[in-house]
N, C-alpha and C positions, 0 to 999 in steps of 0.2 A: 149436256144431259145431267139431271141430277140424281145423286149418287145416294143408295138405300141407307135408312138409319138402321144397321143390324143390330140387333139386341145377344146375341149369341156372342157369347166371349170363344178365344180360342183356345185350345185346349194346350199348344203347345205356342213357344217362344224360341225361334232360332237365331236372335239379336241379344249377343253379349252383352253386360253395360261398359264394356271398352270400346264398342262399337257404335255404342249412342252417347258418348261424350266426344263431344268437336273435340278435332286435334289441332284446335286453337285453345281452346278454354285456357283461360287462366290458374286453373288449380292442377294442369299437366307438371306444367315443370317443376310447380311445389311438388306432387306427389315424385318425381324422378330425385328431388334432392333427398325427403323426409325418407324413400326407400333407403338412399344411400347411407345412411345415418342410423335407421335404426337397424341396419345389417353390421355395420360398426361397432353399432353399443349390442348386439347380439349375447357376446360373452358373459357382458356387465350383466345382460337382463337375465340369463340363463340362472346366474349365480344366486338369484332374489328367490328361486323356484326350489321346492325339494322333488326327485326323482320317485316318488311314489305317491298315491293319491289319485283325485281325479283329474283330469287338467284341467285348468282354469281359462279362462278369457285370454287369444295371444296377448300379449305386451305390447308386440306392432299395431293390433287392431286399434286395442287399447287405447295408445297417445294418438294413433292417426283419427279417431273420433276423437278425441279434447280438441286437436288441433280442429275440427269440423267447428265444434260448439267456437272456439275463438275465433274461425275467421267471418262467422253468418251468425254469431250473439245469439246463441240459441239459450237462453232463461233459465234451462235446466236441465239435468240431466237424461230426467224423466221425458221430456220434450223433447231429445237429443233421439233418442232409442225410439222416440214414435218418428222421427222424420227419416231413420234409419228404416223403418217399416215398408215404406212407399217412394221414399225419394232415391232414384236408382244413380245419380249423381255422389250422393253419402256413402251407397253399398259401393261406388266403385271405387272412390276416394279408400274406404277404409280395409275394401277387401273382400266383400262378400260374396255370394252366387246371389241370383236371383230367387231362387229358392229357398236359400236360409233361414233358419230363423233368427231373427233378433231379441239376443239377453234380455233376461227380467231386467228391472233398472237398478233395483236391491242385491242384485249377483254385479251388476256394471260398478257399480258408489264402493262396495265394499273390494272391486279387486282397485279402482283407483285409488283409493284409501293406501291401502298397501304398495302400489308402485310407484305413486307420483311422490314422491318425497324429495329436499332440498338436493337432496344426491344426485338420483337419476335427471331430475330437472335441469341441473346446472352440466352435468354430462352432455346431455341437448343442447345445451346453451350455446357449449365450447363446440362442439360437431359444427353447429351451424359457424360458428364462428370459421373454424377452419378452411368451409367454403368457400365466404368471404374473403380471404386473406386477399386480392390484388384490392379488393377494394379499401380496404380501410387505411386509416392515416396511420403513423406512429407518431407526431411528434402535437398537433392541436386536437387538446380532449376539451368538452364539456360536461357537468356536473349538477347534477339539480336533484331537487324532493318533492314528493307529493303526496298528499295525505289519501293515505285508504280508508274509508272509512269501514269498521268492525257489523259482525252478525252478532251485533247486542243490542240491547234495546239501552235506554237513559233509569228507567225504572229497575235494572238491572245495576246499577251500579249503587252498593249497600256497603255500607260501614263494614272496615276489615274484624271487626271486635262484635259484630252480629252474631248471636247464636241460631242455633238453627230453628230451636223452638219461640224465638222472637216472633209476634202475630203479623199477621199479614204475612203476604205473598205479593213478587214483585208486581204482578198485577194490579195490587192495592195499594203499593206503596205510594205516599204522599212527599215529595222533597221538595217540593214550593219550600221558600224561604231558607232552608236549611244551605247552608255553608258547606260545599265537596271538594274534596282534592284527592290527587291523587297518593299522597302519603295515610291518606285518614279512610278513603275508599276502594272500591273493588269491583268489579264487573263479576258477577256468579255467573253469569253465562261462557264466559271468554276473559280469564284472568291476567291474561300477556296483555289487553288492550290496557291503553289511557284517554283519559280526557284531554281532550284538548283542539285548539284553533289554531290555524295557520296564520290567521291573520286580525290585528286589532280591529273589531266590531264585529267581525264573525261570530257565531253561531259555535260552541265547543261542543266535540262530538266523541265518539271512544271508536279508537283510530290507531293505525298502525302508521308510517313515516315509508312510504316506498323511496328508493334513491336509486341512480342509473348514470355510470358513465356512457358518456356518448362519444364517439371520433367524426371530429369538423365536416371531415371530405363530403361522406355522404349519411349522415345523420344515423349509421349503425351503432348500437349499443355494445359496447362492449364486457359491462359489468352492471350487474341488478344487486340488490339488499335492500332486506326489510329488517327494520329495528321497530324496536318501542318509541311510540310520541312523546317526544320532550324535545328544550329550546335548542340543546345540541346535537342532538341527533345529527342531524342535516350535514354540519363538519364533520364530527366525526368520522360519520360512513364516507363522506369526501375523502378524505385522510388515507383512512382505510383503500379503497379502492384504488385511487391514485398510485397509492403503492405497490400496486400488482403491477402497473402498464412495465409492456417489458422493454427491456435495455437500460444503460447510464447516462445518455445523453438527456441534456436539458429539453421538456416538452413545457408548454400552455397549456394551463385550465382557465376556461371561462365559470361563471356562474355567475347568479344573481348578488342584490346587496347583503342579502342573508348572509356570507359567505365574507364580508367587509368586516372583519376584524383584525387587529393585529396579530393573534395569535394566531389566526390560520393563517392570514400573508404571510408571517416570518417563518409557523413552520413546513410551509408550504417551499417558501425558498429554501430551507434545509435540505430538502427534498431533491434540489435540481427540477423544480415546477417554478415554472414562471405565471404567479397570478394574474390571470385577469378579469379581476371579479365587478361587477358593476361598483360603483362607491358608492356610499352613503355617508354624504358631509352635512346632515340634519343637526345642528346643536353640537357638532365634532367635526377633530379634523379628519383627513381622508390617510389609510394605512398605506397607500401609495401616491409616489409622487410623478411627476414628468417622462422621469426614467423607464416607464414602465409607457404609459397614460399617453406620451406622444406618438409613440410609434401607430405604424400603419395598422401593425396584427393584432392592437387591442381591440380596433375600431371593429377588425372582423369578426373577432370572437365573438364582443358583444351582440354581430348580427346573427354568428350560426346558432349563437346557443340558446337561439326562438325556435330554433328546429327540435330541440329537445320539448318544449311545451308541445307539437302538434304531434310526438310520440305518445306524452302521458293522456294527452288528447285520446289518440288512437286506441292504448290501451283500455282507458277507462270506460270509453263510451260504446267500443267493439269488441271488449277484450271481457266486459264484464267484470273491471278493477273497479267501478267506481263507489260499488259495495259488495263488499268479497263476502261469499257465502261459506267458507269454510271458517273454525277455530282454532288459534293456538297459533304461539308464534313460527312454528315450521312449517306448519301445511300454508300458511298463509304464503308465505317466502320460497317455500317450491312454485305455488300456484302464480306469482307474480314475477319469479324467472323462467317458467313454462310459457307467459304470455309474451315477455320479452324477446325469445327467442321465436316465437311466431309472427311477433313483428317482426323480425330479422329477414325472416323467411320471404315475408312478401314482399317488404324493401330489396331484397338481395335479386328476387324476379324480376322487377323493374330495372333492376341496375345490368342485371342479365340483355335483358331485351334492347336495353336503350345501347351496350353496348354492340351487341350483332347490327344494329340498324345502321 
């Protein structure tokens, strides 16, 4: 028998949206951790608020829609809070009724503004990390960099001795032919950025340097940082990071040939880190020798730490890293240890599941 097209809507709804999310879906058990976590950082979020005023947007709703826009690459904010409108899968994810309504998007940007910063982000970070803990290695890290590219334009980058009353507007500016760098230049849009290319014949861009320790076992990140684009960067933040992994016993770090210097192998060995970075014997010789190079565990490193590329992968192309829409070197380095930790999140699911199976 075939069944009427009624046109009459109904007036009332007795199906929760906990009731119409499968109790399979994949974003269950993320929402069971991400509760657990920001019921933890509760005290932290509280302290960010003052006790008088009007209230503003919860905190929990807050990062649990970012966490939306990152795991479904939603473009923007604005596009975020229209899918929140209709999509009862979003309201259940972040907390809504059915009824609610959904923030302007001008009241949503400006409480993000104020709560996502490097602080509470990397607080997220550690949480998830905590979860984690059977899974992750202590003793084989990997290490790598990836270039962000900035919300500037190339027209935008103007001589640091520019006045204001100088004609044109970067609209009109012409720099065919003209000679830029980053000592003599300056991005007016976004001043933390650089020029610069990752790689010889590339394309130079105005760009931030993301970098991320990673643990062998199962490819979770253990530590994010964003610096400024330059040739060292890339060690550096290695260095840096490194140094956090905790205890005194001797660990492995992998990385690329970037990373193939003497200075970082020897002060890497200083460190109680045992190098194992790809070599590069182009026109030179290689900063390690046999001692290192024959054993079994370089050959591994070299292979896990392709699992780091199909992170930056992930972030950039799902995460909305590949051109960050915020400015300034802190928003940018919260927003890129907020998406780290949301890859954590859905790698830590998988590692969840596969282990009950």
């Amino acid at each position: 028998m075939r069944g009427d097209d009624a046109k009459q809507e109904a007036m009332f709804s007795y199906v929760s949206p906990e009731q119409r999310v499968p109790q399979d879906h994949p974003l269950r058990p993320v929402r069971a951790m991400v509760d657990g976590i920001l019921k933890a950082m509760s005290g932290r979020l509280a302290r960010l608020y003052s006790k008088l005023g009007r209230p503003s947007i919860a905190p929990e709703r807050l990062l649990r829609a970012l966490l939306l826009q990152i795991f479904y690459s939603v473009r923007s904010e604005r596009l975020l809070l229209e899918e929140l409108n209709y999509n009862l899968l979003f309201r259940w994810f972040v907390g809504m009724e059915m009824d609610e309504a959904v923030w302007d998007h001008a009241v949503f940007s400006k409480n993000r503004e104020r709560l996502l910063n490097h602080e509470i982000a990397e607080a997220f970070f550690q949480r998830v990390l905590q979860q984690a803990q059977p899974f992750l290695s202590d003793e084989h890290f990997t290490v790598d960099g990836t270039l962000l590219e900035a919300w500037a334009s190339q027209k935008s980058f103007r001589p640091q001795d520019e006045g204001e009353s100088s004609p044109g507007t970067p609209r009109e500016a012409d720099f065919h032919g003209q000679r830029r760098s980053n000592e003599t230049h300056q991005s007016t849009t976004d001043p933390d950025c650089r020029l610069y290319k990752k790689s010889q014949g590339s394309e130079a861009k105005l760009s931030y340097l993301g970098h991320v320790l990673m643990e062998n076992r199962n490819g979770l990140l253990l530590r994010t940082m964003v610096t400024q684009a330059d040739g060292t960067a890339e060690r550096d933040a290695a260095l840096l990071m490194a140094a956090k992994i905790p205890g005194t016993h001797r660990v492995t770090l992998g990385g690329d040939k970037n990373y193939h210097t003497r200075d970082f192998v020897s002060t890497a060995r200083e460190m109680q880190i045992t190098p194992h970075v790809a070599q590069n014997t182009t026109c030179r010789s290689s900063a390690m020798d046999g001692r290192t190079t024959r054993h079994a565990g370089y050959a591994s490193s070299q292979q896990k730490r392709k699992r780091l590329e199909q992170s930056f992968g992930c972030m950039k192309m799902i995460g909305l890293l590949k051109k960050v829409t915020l400015r300034g070197l802190e928003k940018v380095s919260g927003w890129f240890t907020f998406v780290g930790a949301a890859y954590n999140l859905i790698r830590l699911r998988r590692l969840r599941t596969e282990a009950v199976a």
